[in-house]
C-alpha positions, -999 to +999 in steps of 0.1 A: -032+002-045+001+016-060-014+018-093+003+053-100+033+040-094+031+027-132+032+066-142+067+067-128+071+049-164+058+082-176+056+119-163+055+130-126+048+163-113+075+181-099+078+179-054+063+206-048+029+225-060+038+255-081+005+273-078-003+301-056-025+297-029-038+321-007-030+315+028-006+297+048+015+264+036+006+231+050+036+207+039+028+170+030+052+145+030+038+115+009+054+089-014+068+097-050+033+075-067+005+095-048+015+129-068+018+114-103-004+132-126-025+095-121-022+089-082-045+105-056-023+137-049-035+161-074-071+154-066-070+154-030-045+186-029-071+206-052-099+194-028-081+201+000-077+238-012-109+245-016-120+236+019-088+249+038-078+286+026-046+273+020-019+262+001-008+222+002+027+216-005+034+185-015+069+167-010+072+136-025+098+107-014+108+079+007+086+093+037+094+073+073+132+074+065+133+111+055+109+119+088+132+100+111+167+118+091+150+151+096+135+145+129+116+174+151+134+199+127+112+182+091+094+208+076+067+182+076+031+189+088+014+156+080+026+124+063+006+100+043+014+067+029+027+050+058+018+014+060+011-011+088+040-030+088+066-001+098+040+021+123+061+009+155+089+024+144+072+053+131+058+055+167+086+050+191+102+083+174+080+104+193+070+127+164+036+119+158+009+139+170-026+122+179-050+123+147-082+131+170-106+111+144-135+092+155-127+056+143-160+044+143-174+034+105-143+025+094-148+000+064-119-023+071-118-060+074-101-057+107-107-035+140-088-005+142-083+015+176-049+031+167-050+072+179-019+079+159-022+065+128-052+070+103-060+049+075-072+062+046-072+032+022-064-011+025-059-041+005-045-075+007-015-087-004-020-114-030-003-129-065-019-117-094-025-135-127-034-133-166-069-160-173-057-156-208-020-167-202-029-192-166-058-213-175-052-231-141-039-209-114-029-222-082-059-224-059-042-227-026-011-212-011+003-247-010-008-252-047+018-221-051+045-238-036+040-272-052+035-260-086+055-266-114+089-251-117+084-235-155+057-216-137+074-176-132+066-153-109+081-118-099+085-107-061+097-074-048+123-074-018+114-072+014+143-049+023+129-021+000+090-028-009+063-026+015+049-051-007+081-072-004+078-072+032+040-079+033+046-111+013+077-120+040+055-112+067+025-134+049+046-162+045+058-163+080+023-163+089+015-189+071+040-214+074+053-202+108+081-225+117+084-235+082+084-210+065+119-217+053+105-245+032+080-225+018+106-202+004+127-234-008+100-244-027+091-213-042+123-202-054+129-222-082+097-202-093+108-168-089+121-151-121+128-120-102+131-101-069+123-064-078+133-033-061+100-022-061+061-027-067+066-009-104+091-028-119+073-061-108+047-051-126+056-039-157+072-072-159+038-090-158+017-066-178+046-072-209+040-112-203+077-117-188+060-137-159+030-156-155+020-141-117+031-113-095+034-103-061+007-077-057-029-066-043-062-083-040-076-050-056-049-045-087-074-060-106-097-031-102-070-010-121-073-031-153-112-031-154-112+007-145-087+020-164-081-005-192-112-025-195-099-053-192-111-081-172-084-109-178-064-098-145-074-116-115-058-120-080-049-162-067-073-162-036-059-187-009-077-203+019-050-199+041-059-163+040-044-129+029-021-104+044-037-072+055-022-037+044-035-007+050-020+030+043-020+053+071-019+094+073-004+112+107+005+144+117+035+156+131+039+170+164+063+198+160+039+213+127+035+251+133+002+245+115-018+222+139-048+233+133-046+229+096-030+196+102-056+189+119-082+200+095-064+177+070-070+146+091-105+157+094-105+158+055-090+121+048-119+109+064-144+131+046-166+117+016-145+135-009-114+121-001-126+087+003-144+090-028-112+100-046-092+065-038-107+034-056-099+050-089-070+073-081-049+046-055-070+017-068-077+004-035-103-002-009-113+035+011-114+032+044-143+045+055-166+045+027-197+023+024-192-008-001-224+005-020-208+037-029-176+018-046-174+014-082-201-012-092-174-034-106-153-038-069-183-057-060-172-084-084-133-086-067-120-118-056-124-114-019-104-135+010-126-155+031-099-151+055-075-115+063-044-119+082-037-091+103-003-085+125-005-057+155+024-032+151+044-052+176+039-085+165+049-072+124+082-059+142+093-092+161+088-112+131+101-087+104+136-099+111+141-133+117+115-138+088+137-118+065+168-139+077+149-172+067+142-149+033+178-146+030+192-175+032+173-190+004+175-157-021+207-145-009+226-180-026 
C-alpha cells in the first residue's frame, strides 16, 4: 500500500492519458502515487480500455479536497483512493452516487455493508522495521512506548497523511483516555513528523531511523520488488488499525453507465489481481490462495481495529488536539 508513492522520487506520468481511444472519456480522479509508471494506474487504465470502448482519463491529485472545491460542476466521473477515515465527509457532500456492487466475497478482515463506497484494496497501519539494524523490536504497543529513547522512528502528520491520521486514530484507540501519555512517551522517539507516507520512508530505507510509521503489508514491497526479506512490520497485541481504499462514483457524471461499468471492473479478477504487486496491498475481494505465495508469510494482527465512518470523525479531532499538544511544543 502506497508503495508507488516511492516513484514520486523518480518519473511520473503526466495527469492525463495522452493516447487516443476510441470512444467517449470517462474521467478518474485518483491520487498523484496510483499513476506512477510503478502504481496500479497504468495497468488498470489499459485493462479498463480494453473491456470499455473507451478512453480513461486519468487526473491525478489531492482527490476529496479537489471533489469538494469543484463540487457538482468536477469533471469527475469516479474517484478512487479514498480511504476510511475521511468517507463521512466525503458522504455528507451529497455527490456520490451508489456503487450498485454486490458486497458479498469481499476478503476484508472486517464486515463491509457501505453502498457508496467500494473498496478495492486494505491494510493495517503498523511500524515497520530493519531485522538487520533492530535485533529486538518492540513486541507490544506498550513495549513501543517504553522503549528506549535512542530508539528513532519517523511519523507522518496527521493533518496531511492518511497514514498520519490512521496512527492518531490508532493510538486513541488504544489508549483511549490516555492517549496523551502515549504520545508523551513516544515523543522523545520520534526523529521526524513527515508531510507524507514518501518522505517517511525514504528516510528508513537510507537507515536515518530504525522504524516507521507504515503498513502491515510494506513488507511485501521489499520481498516482491527487491528481494529482500529484512523488512518486517512490529505486530502488537493490542491490535492494528484498519485502512482500506475506497472507489465511488459521482452523481453528476454524464457517463453513468460507464461509471458504472468501472465499479463493476474494480471488483473484477483483473483488477484485483493487479493490486498486491502494483499498490502492494491486500485486494479486496480476491481469494488469499490467489495472492503471491510470499503474502502468505506476512506478519498478520491477531486483532484489526476498525472505526465506522462516524465514530473515525468524532474522534479525529480531539485526538489530533491531544497530538498537538505534545508535537506542537
Amino acid at each position: 500500500m502506497r508503495f508507488a508513492a516511492l516513484a514520486l522520487l523518480a518519473v511520473t506520468m503526466p495527469a492525463t492519458n495522452a493516447a487516443m481511444a476510441a470512444g467517449p472519456e470517462l474521467t478518474l480522479y485518483a491520487p498523484d502515487y496510483f499513476a506512477t509508471e510503478w502504481g496500479p494506474g497504468p495497468k488498470i487504465e489499459a485493462g479498463f480500455e480494453k473491456i470499455c470502448g473507451c478512453d480513461l482519463v486519468m487526473v491525478t491529485g489531492d482527490v476529496l479536497p479537489r471533489i469538494m472545491l469543484e463540487g457538482d460542476r468536477t469533471e469527475a466521473d469516479v474517484v478512487i483512493g479514498l480511504n476510511t477515515d475521511t468517507t463521512l465527509r466525503a458522504r455528507e457532500s451529497g455527490l456520490f452516487a451508489p456503487h450498485g456492487q454486490d458486497l458479498n466475497g469481499l476478503t476484508l478482515p472486517v464486515t463491509w455493508t457501505d453502498d457508496t463506497f467500494l473498496p478495492f484494496n486494505w491494510s493495517e497501519t503498523a511500524f515497520i522495521y530493519d531485522a538487520t539494524r533492530l535485533a529486538n523490536p518492540p513486541s507490544t504497543f506498550q513495549d513501543l512506548l517504553d522503549a528506549p529513547d535512542d530508539l528513532k522512528i519517523a511519523i507522518q502528520d496527521p493533518r496531511s497523511s492518511i497514514s498520519g491520521l490512521s496512527m492518531l486514530l490508532w493510538v486513541k484507540s488504544v489508549y483511549g483516555d490516555k492517549a496523551v501519555e502515549a504520545w508523551q512517551k513516544l515523543r522523545p522517539k520520534v526523529l521526524t513528523v513527515t508531510p507524507g507516507w514518501s518522505e517517511a520512508y525514504g528516510m528508513f530505507t537510507e537507515g536515518e531511523v530504525d522504524m516507521v510509521l507504515s503498513f502491515t503489508t510494506s513488507p511485501a514491497y521489499h520481498i516482491g520488488a527487491e528481494q529482500d526479506t529484512t523488512k518486517r512490520a512490529a505486530i502488537f497485541p493490542e491490535g492494528h488499525y484498519f485502512m482500506a481504499e475506497l472507489a465511488a462514483k459521482l452523481a453528476s457524471s454524464d457517463q453513468p453507465e460507464l461509471a458504472a461499468k468501472f465499479m463493476d471492473y474494480v471488483l473484477s479478477p483483473d483488477f484485483q489481481g493487479m493490486i498486491a504487486e502494483a499498490n502492494w496491498s491486500y485486494p479486496s475481494k480476491l481469494p488469499r490462495n490467489q495472492l503471491p505465495a510470499y503474502f502468505a508469510a506476512l506478519d498478520r494482527p491477531e486483532r484489526t481495529i476498525f472505526l465506522s465512518e462516524t465514530e473515525a470523525e468524532e474522534m479525529r479531532k480531539p485526538a489530533l488536539e491531544e497530538w498537538l499538544s505534545v508535537f506542537a511544543q
